[in-house]
N, C-alpha and C positions, 0 to 999 in steps of 0.2 A: 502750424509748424511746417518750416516748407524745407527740402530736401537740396542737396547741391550737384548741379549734374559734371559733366566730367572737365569742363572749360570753368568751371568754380563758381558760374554765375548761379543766383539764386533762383528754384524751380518755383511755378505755384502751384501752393495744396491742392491737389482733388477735391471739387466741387462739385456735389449732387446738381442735375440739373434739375430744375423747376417742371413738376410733371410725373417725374420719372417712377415709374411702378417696382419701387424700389423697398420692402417690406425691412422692418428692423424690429430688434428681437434685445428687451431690457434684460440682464439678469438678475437674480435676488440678489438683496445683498444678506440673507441668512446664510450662516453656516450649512455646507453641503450637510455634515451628521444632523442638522434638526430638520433638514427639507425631506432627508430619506427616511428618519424617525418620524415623521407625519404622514407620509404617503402610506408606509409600507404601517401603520398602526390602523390607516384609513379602510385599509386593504383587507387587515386582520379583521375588523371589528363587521364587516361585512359579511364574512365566513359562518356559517350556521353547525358545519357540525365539528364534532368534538375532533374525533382522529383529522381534522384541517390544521385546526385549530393547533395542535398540538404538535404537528408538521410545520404548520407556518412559525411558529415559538422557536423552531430548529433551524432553520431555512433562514431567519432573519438576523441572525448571531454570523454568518457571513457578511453583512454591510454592516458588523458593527453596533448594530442595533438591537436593543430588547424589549420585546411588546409589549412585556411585564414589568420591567423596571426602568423605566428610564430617567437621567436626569434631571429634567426639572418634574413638579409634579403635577396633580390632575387640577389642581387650584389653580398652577401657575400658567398651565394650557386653557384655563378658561376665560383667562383674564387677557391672552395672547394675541397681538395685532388688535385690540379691541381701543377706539376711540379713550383718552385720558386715561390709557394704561400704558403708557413710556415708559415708565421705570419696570414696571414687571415684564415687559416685552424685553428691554435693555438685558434686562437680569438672567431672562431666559436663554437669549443668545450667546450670553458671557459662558453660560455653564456649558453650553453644547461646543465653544469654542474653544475653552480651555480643555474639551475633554478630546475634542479632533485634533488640538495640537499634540497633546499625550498619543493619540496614538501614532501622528504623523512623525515622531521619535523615533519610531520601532519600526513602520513600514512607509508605500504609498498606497493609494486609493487605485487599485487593479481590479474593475469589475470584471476581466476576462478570467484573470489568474480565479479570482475569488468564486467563479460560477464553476470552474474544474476541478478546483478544491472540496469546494460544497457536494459535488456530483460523485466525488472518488473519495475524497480524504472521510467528511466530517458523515454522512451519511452511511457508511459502508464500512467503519473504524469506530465512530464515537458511539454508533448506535446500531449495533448487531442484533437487535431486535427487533429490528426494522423487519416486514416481513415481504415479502414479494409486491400484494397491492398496495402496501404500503410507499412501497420504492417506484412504482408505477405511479402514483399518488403523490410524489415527492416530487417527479418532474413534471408533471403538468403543475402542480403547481406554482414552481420557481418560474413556468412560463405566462402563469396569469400574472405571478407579483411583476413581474418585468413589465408587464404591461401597463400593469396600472402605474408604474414609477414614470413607464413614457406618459402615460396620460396627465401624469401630475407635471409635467414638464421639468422632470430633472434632466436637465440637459448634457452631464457627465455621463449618464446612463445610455440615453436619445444617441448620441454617435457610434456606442459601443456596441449595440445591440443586436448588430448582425453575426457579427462574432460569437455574441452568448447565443445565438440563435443556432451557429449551428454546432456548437457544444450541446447543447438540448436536443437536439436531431440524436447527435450520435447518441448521448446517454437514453434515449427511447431504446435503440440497437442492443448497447452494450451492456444497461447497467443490472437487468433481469441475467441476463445469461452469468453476468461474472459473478453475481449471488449463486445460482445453481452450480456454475463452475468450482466455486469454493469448497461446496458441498462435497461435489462430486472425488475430488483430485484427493490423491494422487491416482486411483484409479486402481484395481486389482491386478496388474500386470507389474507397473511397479511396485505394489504392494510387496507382490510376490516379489521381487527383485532385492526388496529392500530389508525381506525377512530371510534370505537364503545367502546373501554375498555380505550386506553392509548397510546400517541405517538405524533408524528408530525403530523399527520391528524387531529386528534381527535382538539391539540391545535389548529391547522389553520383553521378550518372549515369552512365554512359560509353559514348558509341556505342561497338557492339562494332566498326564500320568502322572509326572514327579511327585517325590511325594514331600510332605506337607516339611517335615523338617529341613529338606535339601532348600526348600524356598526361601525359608523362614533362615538360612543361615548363607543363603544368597542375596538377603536385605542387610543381613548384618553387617557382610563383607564390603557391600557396597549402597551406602545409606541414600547419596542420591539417589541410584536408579528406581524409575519407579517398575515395579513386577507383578501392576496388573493383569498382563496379560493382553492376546493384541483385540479378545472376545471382548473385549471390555474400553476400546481407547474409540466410544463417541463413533461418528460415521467411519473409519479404519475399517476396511471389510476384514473380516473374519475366515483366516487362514492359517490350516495347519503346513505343516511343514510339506506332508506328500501331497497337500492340493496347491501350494505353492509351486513346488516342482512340476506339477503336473502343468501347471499356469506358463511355463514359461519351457517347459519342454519344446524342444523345436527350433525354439529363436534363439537363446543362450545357452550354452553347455553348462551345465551341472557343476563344472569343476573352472569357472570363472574364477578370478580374485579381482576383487576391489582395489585399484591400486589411488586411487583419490577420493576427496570428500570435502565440499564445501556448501556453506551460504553464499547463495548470491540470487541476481536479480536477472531473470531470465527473460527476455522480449520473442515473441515466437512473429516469425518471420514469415511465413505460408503454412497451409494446414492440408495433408492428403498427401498421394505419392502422385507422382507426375503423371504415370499412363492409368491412375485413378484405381487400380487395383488395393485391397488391402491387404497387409504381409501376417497372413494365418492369425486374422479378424482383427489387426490391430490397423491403425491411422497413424503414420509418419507425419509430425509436428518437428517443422523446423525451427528453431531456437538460435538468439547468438546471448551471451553477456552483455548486459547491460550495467552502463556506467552510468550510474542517475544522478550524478552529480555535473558532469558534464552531457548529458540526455544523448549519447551517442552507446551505438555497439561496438563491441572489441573483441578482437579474436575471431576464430573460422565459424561457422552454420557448423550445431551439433542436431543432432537427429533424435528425438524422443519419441517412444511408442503410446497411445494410447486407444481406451476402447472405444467402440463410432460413437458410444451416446456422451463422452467426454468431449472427444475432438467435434462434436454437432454443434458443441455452446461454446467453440471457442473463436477468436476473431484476430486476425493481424493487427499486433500492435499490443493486444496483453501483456501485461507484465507480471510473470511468474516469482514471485518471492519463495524460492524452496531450497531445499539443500541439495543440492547435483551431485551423484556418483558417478566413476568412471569407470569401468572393468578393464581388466589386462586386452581384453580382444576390442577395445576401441569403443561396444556397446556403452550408452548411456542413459539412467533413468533418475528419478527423483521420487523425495518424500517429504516428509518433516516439512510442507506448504502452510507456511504461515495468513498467505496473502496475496490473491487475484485483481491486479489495480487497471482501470479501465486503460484504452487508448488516448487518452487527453487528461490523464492524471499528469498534475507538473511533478513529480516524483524529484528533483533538483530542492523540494521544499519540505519533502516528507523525509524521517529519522526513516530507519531501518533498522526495524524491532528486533 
């Protein structure tokens, strides 16, 4: 095929010359879902122990793939690329083809998007029981399957791989801490803020004096609220009203009002106070709203308090899913933390629970 240059005359095609150290590179012509359904099954079957194992089954449900069930079956892979097996080889490619078209309906083929997702969304949301070494666990090994998919020469992978490389760096950083962070938040400071002005505490409370009937006909009156008590709501530290006060004595006046309240998605912008001092034991976390649909901030840098061993696990760039209160004197704190999403969460793809 030869090109027209700009006087109209005809160009000639580029010709390799004779010699030339010039290396070329065939590609399959299998469906990319059975070349990544072979490697990453290659990969699996290699793994010895069970909690890998059981990791890598999780891990591989991002490319699409399942190590346990996949489309064609263990007959039809035996028979696969094997000399006078055409029709079963044929049959096999048909299946993984019609099934990559189905899903190229719905999405594309984003190993970038798909390694940040995996790191934040499906790891950290689908399976909260994942436990610390476990989550430690989770990314190395997303870093060996990546490997072995270059070594098997998937080539959609092979260009992308510096990119998932340094999503894996960070998730070494972030992905430990934002578990503990979860734990941790909202932190006894806002706890306290949140049981004396406005919030979940505040609504569930239950003097432990009251007595049994005044509760029992404060369930009546209002059948949602739940009136466990705040002794009783999971990691929520356990505060009464005068260690509450006592908590916040100092830094907010007693006779605050809450004049706002919402969900939203919070991005913390720097962490510490500028000349590095703490304001009577607490750490100044800058914060803006975040619009996750458009992955941009809005609105002015608001100011939240927390204690050092909260503000030590957190990182620029978190994304704080809580409910934000506003007091009359401008002070700002939060509760009701549904959800701590790393810095490389695509958040533009995740609902908002």
């Amino acid at each position: 095929m030869s090109a027209s240059n700009s006087s109209g005359t005809a160009s000639p095609a580029l010709a390799i010359p004779e010699g030339a150290n010039i290396s070329t590179h065939k590609f399959s012509d299998e469906p990319l879902l059975l070349r990544l359904d072979i490697a990453t099954y290659a990969f699996y079957r290699e793994l010895k122990d069970a909690t890998d194992k059981r990791l890598m089954e999780m891990i591989a449900i991002t490319a699409n793939v399942n190590v346990l069930t996949r489309p064609a079956g263990k007959k039809e892979f035996k028979k696969y690329n094997r000399p006078g097996q055409e029709e079963n080889t044929r049959s096999v490619r048909l299946k993984y083809r019609l099934r990559e078209e189905l899903l190229q309906k719905s999405g594309t083929f984003d190993p970038q998007w798909g390694i940040k997702w995996l790191l934040s969304f499906v790891s950290l949301l689908d399976t909260p029981v994942l436990n610390s070494a476990e989550a430690s666990r989770l990314v190395e090994l997303v870093d060996m399957w990546l490997k072995a998919l270059v070594s098997a020469d998937i080539h959609e992978i092979v260009s992308e791989l510096p990119g998932m490389e340094d999503t894996i760096a960070i998730a070494r950083e972030e992905m430990l801490c934002q578990r503990t962070l979860s734990e941790k938040l909202p932190g006894q400071f806002n706890s306290a803020c949140s049981l004396l002005f406005a919030g979940e505490l505040k609504t569930n409370f239950v003097d432990a004096n009251m007595p049994k009937w005044v509760v029992e006909l404060r369930a009546h009156d209002n059948p949602s609220t739940d009136y466990t008590g705040t002794r009783d709501r999971g990691s929520a530290p356990s505060l009464s009203v005068s260690e509450a006060q006592e908590c916040v004595s100092g830094i907010v006046p007693l006779d605050a009002k809450c004049k706002s309240s919402g969900a939203v998605d919070l991005r913390i912008k720097s962490i510490g106070n500028e000349d590095g001092s703490n304001e009577d034991g607490l750490v100044q976390v800058l914060v803006c709203v975040f619009d996750r649909q458009n992955m941009v901030d809005k609105g002015e840098q608001l100011v939240l308090r927390f204690e050092p061993d909260i503000a030590m696990e957190m990182h620029v760039g978190f994304v704080l899913e809580a409910t934000l209160h506003t007091l009359d004197n401008g002070y700002n704190y939060i509760d009701a933390v549904t959800m701590v999403w790393p810095s490389y969460t695509p958040l533009d793809y995740v609902e908002m629970f």
